[in-house]
C-alpha positions in Angstrom: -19.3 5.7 3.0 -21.4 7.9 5.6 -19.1 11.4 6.5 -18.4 10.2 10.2 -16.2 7.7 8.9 -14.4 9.9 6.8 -12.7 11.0 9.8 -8.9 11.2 9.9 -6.4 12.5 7.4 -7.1 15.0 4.5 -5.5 12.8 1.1 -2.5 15.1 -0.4 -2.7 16.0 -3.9 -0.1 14.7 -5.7 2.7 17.5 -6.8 3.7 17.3 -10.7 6.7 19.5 -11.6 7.5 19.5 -15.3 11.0 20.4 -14.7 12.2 18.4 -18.3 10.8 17.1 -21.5 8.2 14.5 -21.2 5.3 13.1 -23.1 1.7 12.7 -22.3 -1.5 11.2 -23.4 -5.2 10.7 -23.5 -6.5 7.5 -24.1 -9.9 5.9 -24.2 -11.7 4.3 -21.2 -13.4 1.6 -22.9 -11.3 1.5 -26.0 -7.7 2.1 -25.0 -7.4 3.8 -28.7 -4.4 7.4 -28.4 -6.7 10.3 -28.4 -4.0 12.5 -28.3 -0.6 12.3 -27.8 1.6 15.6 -26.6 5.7 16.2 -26.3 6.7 18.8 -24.1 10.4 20.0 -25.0 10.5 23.1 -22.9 8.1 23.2 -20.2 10.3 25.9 -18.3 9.0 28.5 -20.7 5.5 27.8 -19.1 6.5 29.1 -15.9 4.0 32.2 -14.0 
């Protein structure tokens, strides 16, 4: 898409706050195979 019609509003980046345990993943584009699978239990303790 040529720049001039880019023109208009900036996209926002999406805000993820890990305020509770959750669960996250890496999968395979072409496979779909678990590349790795993660639990989170106290993501407060990764605060600055």
């Amino acid at each position: 898409m040529p720049a001039a019609a880019m023109r208009g509003k900036i996209p926002s980046t999406p805000t993820f706050r890990a305020d509770r345990t959750f669960i996250y993943l890496i999968r395979g584009r072409e496979s779909g195979t678990v590349l790795f699978l993660r639990r989170l239990l106290n993501p407060s303790g990764l605060a600055n």
